[in-house]
C-alpha positions as CSV (number, residue, x, y, z in Angstrom):
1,X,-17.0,-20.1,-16.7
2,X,-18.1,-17.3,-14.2
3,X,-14.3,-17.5,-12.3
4,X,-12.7,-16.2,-15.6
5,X,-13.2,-12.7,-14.8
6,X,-11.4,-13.1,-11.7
7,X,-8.7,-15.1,-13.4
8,X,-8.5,-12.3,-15.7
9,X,-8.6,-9.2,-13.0
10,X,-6.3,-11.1,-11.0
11,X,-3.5,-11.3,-13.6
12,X,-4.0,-8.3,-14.8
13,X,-4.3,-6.5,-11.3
14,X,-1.3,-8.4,-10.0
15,X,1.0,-6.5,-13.1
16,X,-0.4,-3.0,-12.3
17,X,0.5,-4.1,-8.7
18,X,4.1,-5.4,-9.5
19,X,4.6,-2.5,-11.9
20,X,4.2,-0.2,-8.6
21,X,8.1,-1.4,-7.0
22,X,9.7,-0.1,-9.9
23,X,8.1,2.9,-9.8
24,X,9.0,3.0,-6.2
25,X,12.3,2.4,-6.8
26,X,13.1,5.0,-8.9
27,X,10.7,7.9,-8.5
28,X,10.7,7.5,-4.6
29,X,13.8,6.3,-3.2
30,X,16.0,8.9,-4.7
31,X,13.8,11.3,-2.7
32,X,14.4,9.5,0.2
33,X,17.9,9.3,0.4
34,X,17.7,13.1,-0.5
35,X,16.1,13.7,2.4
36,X,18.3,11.0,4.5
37,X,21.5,13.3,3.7
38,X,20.3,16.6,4.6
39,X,19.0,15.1,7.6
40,X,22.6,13.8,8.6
41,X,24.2,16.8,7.6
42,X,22.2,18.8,9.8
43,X,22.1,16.2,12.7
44,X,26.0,16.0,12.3
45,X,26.4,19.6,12.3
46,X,24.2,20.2,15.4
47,X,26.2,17.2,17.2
48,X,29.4,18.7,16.2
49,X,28.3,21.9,18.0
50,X,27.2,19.7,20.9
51,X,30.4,18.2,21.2
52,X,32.3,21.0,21.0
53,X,30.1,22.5,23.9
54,X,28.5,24.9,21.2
55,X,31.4,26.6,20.2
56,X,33.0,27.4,16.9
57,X,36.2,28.3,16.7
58,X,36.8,28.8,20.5
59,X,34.3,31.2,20.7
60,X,30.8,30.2,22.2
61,X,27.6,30.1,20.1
62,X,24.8,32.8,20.6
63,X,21.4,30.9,21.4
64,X,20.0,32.7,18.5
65,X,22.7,30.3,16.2
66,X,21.7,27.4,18.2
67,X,18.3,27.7,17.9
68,X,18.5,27.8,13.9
69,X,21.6,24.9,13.6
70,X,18.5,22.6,16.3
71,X,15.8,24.3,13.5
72,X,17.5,23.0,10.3
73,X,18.7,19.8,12.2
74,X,14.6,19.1,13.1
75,X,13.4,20.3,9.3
76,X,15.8,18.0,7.8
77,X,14.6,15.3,10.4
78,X,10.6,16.0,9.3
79,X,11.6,16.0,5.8
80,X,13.0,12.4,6.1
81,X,9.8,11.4,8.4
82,X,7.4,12.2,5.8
83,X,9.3,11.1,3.2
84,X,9.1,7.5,4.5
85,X,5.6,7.6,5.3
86,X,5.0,7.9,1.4
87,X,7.2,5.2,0.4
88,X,5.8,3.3,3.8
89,X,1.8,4.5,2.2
90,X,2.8,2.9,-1.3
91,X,4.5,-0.1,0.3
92,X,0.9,-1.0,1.5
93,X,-0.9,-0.2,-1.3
94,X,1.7,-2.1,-3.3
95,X,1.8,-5.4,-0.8
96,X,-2.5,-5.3,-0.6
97,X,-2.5,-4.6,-4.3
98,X,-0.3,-7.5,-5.1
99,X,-2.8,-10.0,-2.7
100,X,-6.3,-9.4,-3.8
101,X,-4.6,-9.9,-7.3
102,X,-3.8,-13.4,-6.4
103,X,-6.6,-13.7,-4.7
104,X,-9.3,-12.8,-7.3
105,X,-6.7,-15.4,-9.3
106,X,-7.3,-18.1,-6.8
107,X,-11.5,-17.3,-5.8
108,X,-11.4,-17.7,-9.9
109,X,-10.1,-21.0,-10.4
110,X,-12.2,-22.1,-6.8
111,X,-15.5,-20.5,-9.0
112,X,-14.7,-22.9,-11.6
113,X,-15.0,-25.9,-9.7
114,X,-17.8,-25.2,-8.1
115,X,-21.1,-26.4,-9.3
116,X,-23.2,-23.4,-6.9
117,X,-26.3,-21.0,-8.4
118,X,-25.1,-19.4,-11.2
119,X,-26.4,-16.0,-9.4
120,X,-24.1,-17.1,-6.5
121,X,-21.4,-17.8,-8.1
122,X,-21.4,-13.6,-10.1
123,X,-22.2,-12.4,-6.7
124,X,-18.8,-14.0,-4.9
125,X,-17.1,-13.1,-8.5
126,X,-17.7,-9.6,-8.3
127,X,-17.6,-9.0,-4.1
128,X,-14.2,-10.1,-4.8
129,X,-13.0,-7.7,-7.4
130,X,-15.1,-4.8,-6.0
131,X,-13.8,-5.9,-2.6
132,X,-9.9,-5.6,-4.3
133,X,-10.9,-2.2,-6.3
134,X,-12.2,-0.7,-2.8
135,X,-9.6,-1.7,-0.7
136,X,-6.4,-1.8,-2.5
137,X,-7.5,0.3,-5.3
138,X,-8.4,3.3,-3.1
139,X,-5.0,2.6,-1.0
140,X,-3.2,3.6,-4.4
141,X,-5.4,6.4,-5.3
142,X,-4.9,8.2,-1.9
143,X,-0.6,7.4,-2.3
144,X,-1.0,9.3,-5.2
145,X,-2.9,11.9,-3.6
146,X,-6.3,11.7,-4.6
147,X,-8.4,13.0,-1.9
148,X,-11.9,11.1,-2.0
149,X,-9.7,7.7,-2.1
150,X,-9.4,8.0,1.9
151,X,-13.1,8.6,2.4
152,X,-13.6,5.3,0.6
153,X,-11.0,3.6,2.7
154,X,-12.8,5.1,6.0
155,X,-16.2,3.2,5.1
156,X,-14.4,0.0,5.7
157,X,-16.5,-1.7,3.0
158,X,-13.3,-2.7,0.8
159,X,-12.2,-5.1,3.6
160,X,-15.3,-6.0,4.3
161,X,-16.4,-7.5,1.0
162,X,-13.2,-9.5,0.8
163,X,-14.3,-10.9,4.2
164,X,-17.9,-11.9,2.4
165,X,-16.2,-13.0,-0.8
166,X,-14.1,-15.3,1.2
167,X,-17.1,-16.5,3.5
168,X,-19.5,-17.2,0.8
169,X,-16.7,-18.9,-1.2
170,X,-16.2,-21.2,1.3
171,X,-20.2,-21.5,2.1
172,X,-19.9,-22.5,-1.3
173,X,-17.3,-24.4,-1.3
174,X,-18.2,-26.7,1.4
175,X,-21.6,-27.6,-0.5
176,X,-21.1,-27.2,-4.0
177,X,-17.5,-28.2,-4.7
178,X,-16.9,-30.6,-7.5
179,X,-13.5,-32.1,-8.0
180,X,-13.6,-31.1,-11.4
181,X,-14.4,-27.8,-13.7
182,X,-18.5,-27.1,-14.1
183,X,-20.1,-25.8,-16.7
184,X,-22.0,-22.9,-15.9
C-alpha cells in the first residue's frame, strides 16, 4: 500500500518531533532562566538607584555610574530577549514538526483507501513528506543554526507542497475514495 510510507515517516517523524521538548527542557530553559536573573538583578539594581533618586549612600551618582548600572540593566534585558527567541524558534519547529508528523500519518491511512492512479497516489505520498522535510525540517535545521536551512524556508515551497498534498488528496478523495483499503 503506497500510504505506508507516510504511515511510517509520520510515526517516526512525530518521535524526532516529540523528542525535541525534552531537549528543550533541559538544554534550553536553564539558559533562560539564567538569563531571566541577571536580567532582574540588573533591572532591580537600576530601579533601586531610581528610587533612591540615583544615589548611594547619600551621595548622588556621577552619570558616568548611571550610564553603566542603565548599560548592564539593558545587556541583561537583550540577553533575556534573544534567549526566548531561541526557545520561541524551536517551539515552532517543534509544534510544525509534531503536525506534518500526524499528518503524513493521516494522508497515509486516506492513500490507503483510496482506489486513485497508482502514479497519483506516489506523487500526493511524497509532496507530503517532502512538503514536512522542507517546511518543518528546515525550521529545525536553522534552530540549530544551520545557515542554508533559512534559504530553504524563504522559497516558501515547504508550505506550499503541504497545500498541494492536501488539495490533490482531497481531488482524490472526492473521486476515488473507497470505504475500504485498495490494493495498489
Amino acid at each position: 500500500m503506497i500510504g505506508t510510507k507516510n504511515i511510517a515517516f509520520g510515526f517516526l517523524y512525530l518521535v524526532l518531533t516529540a523528542a525535541l521538548g525534552p531537549y528543550m527542557v533541559t538544554n534550553m530553559f536553564p539558559d533562560y532562566f539564567e538569563a531571566q536573573q541577571a536580567r532582574q538583578s540588573a533591572v532591580g539594581e537600576l530601579q533601586s538607584l531610581q528610587m533612591s533618586n540615583f544615589e548611594r549612600d547619600l551621595e548622588p551618582l556621577g552619570a558616568d555610574e548611571i550610564a553603566r548600572t542603565n548599560t548592564r540593566a539593558i545587556l541583561r534585558l537583550s540577553g533575556q530577549v534573544n534567549t526566548r527567541a531561541a526557545i520561541d524558534e524551536m517551539k515552532g519547529a517543534h509544534a510544525h514538526g509534531n503536525l506534518e508528523a500526524v499528518l503524513n500519518i493521516l494522508a497515509g491511512f486516506a492513500l490507503c483507501f483510496m482506489a486513485a492512479p497508482v502514479l497519483l497516489k506516489h506523487a500526493i505520498s511524497w509532496i507530503f513528506i517532502a512538503g514536512a522535510l522542507l517546511h518543518s525540517g528546515a525550521l529545525y535545521l536553522r534552530a540549530f543554526g544551520v545557515g542554508w536551512a533559512g534559504s530553504v524556508l524563504g522559497t516558501g515551497i515547504g508550505p506550499l507542497l503541504i497545500l498541494l498534498g492536501l488539495l490533490l488528496a482531497g481531488v482524490a478523495a472526492a473521486v476515488w475514495f473507497r470505504g475500504e483499503t485498495v490494493r495498489d
